[in-house]
C-alpha distance (Angstrom), angle and dihedral (degrees) to the residues before:
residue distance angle dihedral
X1 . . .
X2 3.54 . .
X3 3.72 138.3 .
X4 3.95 138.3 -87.8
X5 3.82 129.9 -65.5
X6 3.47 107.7 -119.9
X7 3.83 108.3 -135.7
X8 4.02 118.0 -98.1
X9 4.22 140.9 -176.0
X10 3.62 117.1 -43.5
X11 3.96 93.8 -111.8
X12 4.03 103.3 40.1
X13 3.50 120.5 75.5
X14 3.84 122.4 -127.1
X15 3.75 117.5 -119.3
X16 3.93 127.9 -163.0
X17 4.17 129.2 177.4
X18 3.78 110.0 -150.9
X19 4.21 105.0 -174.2
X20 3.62 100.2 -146.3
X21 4.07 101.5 131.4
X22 3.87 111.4 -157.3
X23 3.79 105.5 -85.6
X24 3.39 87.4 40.3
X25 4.55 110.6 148.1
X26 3.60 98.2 -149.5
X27 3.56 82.2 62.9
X28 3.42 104.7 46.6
X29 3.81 109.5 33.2
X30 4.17 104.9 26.6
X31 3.68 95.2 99.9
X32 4.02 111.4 102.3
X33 3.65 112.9 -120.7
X34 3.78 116.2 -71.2
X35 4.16 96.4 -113.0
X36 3.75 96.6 43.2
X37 4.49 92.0 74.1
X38 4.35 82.8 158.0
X39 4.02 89.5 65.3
X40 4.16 83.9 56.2
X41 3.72 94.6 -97.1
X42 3.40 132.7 132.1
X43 4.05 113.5 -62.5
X44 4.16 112.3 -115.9
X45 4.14 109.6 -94.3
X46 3.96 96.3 -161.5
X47 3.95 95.5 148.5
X48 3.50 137.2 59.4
X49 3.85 90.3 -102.3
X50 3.47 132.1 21.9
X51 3.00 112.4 173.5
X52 3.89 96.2 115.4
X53 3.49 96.7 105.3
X54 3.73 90.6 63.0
X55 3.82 90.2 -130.2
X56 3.87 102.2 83.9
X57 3.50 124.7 52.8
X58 3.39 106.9 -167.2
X59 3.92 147.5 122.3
X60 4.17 127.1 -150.8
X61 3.35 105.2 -131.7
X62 3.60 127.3 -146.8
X63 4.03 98.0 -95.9
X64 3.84 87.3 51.3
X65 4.06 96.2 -99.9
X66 3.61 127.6 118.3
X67 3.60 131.8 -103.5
X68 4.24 122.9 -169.4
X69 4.12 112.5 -118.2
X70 3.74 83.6 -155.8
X71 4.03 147.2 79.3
X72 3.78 121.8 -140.6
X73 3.71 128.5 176.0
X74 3.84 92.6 -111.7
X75 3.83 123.8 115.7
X76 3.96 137.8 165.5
X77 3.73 151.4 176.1
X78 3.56 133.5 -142.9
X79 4.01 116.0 -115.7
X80 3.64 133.2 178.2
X81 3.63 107.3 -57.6
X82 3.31 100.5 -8.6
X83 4.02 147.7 11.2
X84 3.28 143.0 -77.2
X85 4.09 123.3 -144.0
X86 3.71 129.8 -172.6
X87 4.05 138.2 -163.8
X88 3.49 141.4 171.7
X89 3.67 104.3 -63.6
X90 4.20 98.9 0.4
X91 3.99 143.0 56.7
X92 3.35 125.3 -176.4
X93 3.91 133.9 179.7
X94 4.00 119.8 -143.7
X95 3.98 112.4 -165.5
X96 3.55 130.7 176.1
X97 3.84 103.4 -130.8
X98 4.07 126.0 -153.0
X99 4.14 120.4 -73.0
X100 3.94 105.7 -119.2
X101 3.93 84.8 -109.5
X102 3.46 94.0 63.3
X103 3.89 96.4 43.6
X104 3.56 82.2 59.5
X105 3.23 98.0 56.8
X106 3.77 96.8 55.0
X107 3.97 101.4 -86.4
X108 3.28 149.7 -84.1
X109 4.43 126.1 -31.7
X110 3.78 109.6 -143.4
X111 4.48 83.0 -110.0
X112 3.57 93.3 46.0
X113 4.24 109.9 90.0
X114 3.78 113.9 -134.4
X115 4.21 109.0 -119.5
X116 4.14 98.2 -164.1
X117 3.64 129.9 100.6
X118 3.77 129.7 -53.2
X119 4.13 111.2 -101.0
X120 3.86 113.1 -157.0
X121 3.94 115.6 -163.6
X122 4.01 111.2 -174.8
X123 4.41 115.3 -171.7
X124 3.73 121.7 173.4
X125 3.61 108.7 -113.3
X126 4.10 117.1 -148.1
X127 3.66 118.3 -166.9
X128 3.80 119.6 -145.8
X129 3.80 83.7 -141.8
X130 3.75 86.6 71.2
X131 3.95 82.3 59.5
X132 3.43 113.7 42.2
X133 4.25 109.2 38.8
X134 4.48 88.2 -159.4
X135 4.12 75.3 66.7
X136 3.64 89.9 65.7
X137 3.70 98.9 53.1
X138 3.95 112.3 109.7
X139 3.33 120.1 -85.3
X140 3.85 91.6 7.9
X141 3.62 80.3 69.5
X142 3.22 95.5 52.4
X143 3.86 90.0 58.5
X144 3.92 104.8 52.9
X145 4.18 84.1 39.9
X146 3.77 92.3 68.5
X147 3.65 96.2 31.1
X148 4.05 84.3 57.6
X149 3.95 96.1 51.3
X150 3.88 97.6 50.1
X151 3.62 80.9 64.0
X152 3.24 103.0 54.6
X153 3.90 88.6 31.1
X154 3.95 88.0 62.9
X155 3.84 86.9 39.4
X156 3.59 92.3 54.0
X157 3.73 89.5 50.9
X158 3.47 93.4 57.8
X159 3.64 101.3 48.7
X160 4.42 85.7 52.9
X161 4.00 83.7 46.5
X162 3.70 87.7 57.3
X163 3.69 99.0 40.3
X164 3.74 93.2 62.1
X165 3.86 93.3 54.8
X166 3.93 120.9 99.0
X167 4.05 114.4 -89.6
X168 4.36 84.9 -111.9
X169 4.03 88.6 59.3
X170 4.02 95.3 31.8
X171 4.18 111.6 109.2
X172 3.58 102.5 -120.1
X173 3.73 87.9 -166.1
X174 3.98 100.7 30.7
X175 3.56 102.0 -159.1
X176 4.13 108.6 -136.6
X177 3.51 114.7 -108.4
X178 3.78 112.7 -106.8
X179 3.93 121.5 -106.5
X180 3.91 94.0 -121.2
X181 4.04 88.9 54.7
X182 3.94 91.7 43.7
X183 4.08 89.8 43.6
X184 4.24 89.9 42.7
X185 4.06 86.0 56.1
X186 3.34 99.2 46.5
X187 4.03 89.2 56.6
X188 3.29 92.9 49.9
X189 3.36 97.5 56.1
X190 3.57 91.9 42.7
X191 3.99 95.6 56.6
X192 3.34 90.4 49.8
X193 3.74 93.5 51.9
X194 3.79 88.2 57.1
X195 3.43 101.1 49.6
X196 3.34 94.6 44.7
X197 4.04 93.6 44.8
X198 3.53 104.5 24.4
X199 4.10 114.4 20.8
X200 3.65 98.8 41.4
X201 3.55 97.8 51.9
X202 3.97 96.7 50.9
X203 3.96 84.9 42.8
X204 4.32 89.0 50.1
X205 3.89 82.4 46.3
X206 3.42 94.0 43.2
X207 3.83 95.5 68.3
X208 3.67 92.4 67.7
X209 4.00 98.2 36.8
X210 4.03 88.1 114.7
X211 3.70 86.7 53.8
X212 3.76 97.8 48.2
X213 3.83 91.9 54.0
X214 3.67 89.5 -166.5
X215 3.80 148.8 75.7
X216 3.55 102.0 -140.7
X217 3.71 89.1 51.8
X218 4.04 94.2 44.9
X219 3.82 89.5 55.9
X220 3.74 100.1 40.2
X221 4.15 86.7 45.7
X222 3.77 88.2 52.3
X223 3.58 92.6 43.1
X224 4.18 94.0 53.0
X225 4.20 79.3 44.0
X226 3.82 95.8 62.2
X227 3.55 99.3 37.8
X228 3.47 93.4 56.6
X229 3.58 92.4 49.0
X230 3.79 91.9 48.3
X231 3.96 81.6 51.8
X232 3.41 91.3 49.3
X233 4.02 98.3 51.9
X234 3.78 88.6 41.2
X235 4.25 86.0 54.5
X236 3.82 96.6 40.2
X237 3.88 89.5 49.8
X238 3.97 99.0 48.3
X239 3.97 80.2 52.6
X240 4.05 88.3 58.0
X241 3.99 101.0 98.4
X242 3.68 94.3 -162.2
X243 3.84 91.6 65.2
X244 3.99 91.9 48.7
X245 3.97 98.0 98.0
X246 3.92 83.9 50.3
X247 3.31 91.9 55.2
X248 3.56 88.9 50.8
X249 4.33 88.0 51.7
X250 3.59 80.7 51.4
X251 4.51 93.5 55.8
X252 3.85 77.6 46.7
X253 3.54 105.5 49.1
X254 4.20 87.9 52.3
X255 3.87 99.6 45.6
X256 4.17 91.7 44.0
X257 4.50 79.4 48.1
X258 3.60 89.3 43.1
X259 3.65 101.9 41.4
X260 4.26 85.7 47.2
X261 3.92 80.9 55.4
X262 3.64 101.8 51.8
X263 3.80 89.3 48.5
X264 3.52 110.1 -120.8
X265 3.69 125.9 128.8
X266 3.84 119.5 -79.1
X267 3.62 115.2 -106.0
X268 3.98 132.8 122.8
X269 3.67 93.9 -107.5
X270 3.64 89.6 54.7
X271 3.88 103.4 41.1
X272 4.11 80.8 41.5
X273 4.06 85.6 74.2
X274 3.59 97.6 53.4
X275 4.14 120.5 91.9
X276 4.36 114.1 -106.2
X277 3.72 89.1 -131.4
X278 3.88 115.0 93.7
X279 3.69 122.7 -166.2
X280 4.34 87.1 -138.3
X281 3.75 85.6 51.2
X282 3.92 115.9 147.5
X283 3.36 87.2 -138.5
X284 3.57 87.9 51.7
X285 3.64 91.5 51.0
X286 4.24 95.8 51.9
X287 3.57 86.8 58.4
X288 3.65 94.5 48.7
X289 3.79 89.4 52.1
X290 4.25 90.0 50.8
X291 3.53 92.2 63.6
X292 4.06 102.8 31.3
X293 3.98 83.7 55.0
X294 4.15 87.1 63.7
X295 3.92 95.1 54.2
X296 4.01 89.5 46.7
X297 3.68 100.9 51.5
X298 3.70 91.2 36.6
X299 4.30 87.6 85.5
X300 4.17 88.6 57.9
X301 3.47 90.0 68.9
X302 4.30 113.8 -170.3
X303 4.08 107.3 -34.6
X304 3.89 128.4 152.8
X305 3.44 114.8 -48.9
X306 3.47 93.7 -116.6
X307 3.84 89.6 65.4
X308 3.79 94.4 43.5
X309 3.68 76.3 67.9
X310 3.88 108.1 51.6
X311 3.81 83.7 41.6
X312 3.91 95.8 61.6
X313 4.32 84.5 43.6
X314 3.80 94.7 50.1
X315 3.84 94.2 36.3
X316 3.82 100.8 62.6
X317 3.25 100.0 79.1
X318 3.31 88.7 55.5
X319 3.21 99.2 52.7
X320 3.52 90.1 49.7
X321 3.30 103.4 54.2
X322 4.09 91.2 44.1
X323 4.39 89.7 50.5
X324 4.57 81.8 44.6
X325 3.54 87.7 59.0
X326 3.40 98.4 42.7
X327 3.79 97.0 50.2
X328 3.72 83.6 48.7
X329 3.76 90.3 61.6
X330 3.60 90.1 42.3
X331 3.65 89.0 57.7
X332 4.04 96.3 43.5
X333 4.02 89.4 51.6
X334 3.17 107.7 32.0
X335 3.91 98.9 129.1
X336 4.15 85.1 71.8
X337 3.26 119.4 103.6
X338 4.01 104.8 -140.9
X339 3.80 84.0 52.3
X340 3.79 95.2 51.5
X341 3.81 84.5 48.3
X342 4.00 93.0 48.7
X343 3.80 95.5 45.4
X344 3.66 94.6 46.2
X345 3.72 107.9 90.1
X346 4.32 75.3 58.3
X347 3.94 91.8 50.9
X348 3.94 89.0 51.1
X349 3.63 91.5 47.7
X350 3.84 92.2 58.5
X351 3.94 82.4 68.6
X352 3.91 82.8 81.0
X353 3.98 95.7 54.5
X354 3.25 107.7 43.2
X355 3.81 150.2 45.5
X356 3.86 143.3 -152.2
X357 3.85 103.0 -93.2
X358 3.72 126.5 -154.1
X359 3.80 126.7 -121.6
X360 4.15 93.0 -92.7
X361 4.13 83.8 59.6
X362 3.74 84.4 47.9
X363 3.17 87.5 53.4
X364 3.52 109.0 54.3
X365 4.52 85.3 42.2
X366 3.82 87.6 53.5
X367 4.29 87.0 49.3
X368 3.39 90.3 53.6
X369 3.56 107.1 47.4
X370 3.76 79.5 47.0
X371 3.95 88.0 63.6
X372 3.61 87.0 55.9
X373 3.95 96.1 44.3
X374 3.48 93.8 54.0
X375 3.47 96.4 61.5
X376 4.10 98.0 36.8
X377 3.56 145.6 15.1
X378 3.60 104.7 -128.3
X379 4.33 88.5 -172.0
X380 3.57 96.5 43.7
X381 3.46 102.1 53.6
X382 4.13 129.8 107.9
X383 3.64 132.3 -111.9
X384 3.82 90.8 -110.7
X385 3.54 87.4 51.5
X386 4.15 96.0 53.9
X387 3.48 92.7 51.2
X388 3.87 111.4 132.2
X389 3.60 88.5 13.5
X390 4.34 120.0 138.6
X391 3.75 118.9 142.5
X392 3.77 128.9 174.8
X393 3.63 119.9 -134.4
């Protein structure tokens, strides 16, 4: 893989080249054999759990991958081509850009994998929470966390947007996006989240309120109505074969987390052991979110319609802030078993977003944690230090 990042200016980006074309055997075959951990391989996991040795942190699970015992304050998100991965005070976005042969021939299709070098982009990333302590309180937190990584999630899109463009129509000096265009996308996608989540099932479940006759029935009608339409637009977009080699980014982006987790050294033979589900999932979190959302509105009871409406508007932040926390805790104890049990119908839905990558994915997961790494030790860091900190895997 390649080296470190060395650090740079607070407002421009850090940019690496690591030539390692897909296919590539230093990428795919380096890694010492598994049972040889004194030739700097990766130590034997014969039992259930191993983390005796106080090195690995990690837990066989019953279909013979590995799962991290673990929490570290490292999240990600898949992006076109590659991944994104963010720490305390850094994100950085590895994508595997275009071979010259298949610039030439017009580009890449969204099925077709890119076979070029591996671009690393590093930016510092400062939390308002470290600002402002009434951001820290719990569920508040919460709030301002995931408002923060749509930003850089539609950042990070960008930058893997741009990567796959021919040198001629690359930005050599990409101008950064301004914080009224970054904050305008991330209500748009937000409204339309709630109507689509939130307003259109109490409207569906309005049309038989006179029928229902009662409150707890409106609200656990509604409640069956959004979850099924969340299940639905999770189904109908796993189905969408355009978005399968992010899907794949996405398997890649939780083993290369998971494998940082469980302590043992980052390579694509290693992260290739670990499960693709994540207990800090996104996907995870949505869910979470479907079912907290029935328990909060349940107190309203069966007003006008017009305030079944401003409740579902005022109440997602809520909601979100109450499913952030939870996912949190998921995340900080996840090596109990009545919160593996909880959390799985989450873990199972993960099935839908994302895909078994191969080692070039890895690859490009492992580069960009890397680009975060070099700048920070997320492990090594003190309490004082993590304050304001919540990431989503």
């Amino acid at each position: 893989m390649s080296g470190r990042v060395a650090a740079g200016s607070a407002k421009t980006p850090l940019t690496m080249a690591v030539a390692s074309p897909a296919g590539a055997p230093e990428q795919t075959t380096s890694a010492p054999p598994a049972s040889d951990p004194a030739a700097g391989g990766t130590p034997a996991l014969d039992g259930s759990d191993v983390r005796g040795d106080g090195v690995v942190f990690a837990e066989r699970e019953p279909d013979g991958e590995l799962a991290a015992q673990r929490d570290a304050p490292v999240g990600g998100q898949a992006v076109l081509e590659g991944v994104m991965m963010r720490g305390v005070s850094n994100w950085a976005v590895a994508v595997r850009k275009p071979s010259a042969e298949q610039l030439s021939e017009g580009g890449l299709s969204p099925v077709e994998p890119a076979l070029g070098e591996i671009e690393v982009t590093s930016y510092p990333l400062d939390s308002a929470m470290r600002r402002h302590r009434l951001l820290r309180l719990p569920i508040i937190r919460g709030v301002v966390a995931l408002g923060g990584s749509m930003a850089i999630g539609f950042r990070a899109l960008e930058v893997s947007a741009n990567a796959q463009l021919p040198p001629e129509e690359e930005h050599e000096d990409p101008q950064e996006i301004p914080k009224g265009v970054w904050a305008g996308t991330v209500v748009i996608a937000i409204a339309l989240a709630i109507v689509l989540f939130f307003l259109v099932p109490v409207g569906l479940t309005s049309l038989i309120k006179g029928q229902l006759g009662s409150s707890v029935l409106f609200w656990a009608v509604e409640g069956v109505v959004r979850t099924v339409i969340f299940l639905g637009y999770m189904l109908l977009l796993s189905r969408v074969r355009d978005l399968r080699r992010v899907f794949e980014y996405h398997g890649a982006e939780h083993k290369t987390i998971s494998c940082f987790e469980a302590g043992l050294p980052l390579t694509p033979p290693n992260a290739q052991r670990f499960s693709r589900l994540h207990p800090r999932c996104g996907t995870s979190f949505l869910l979470v979110v479907m079912i907290v959302a029935i328990f909060v509105f349940a107190p309203i009871g069966l007003p006008a319609w017009y305030w079944l409406v401003i409740t579902r508007i005022l109440g997602v932040p809520l909601i979100a802030g109450i499913s952030f926390e939870l996912i949190k805790f998921a995340g900080r104890n996840r090596s109990r078993r009545w919160v593996r049990a909880l959390m799985w119908p989450g873990m199972k839905l993960q099935l839908l977003t994302t895909r078994e990558p191969d080692l070039d994915q890895l690859a490009v997961a492992i580069a960009a944690l890397e680009g975060v790494l070099a700048l920070e030790t997320p492990g090594e860091l003190s309490a004082e230090d993590l304050v304001g900190v919540e990431v989503v895997a």
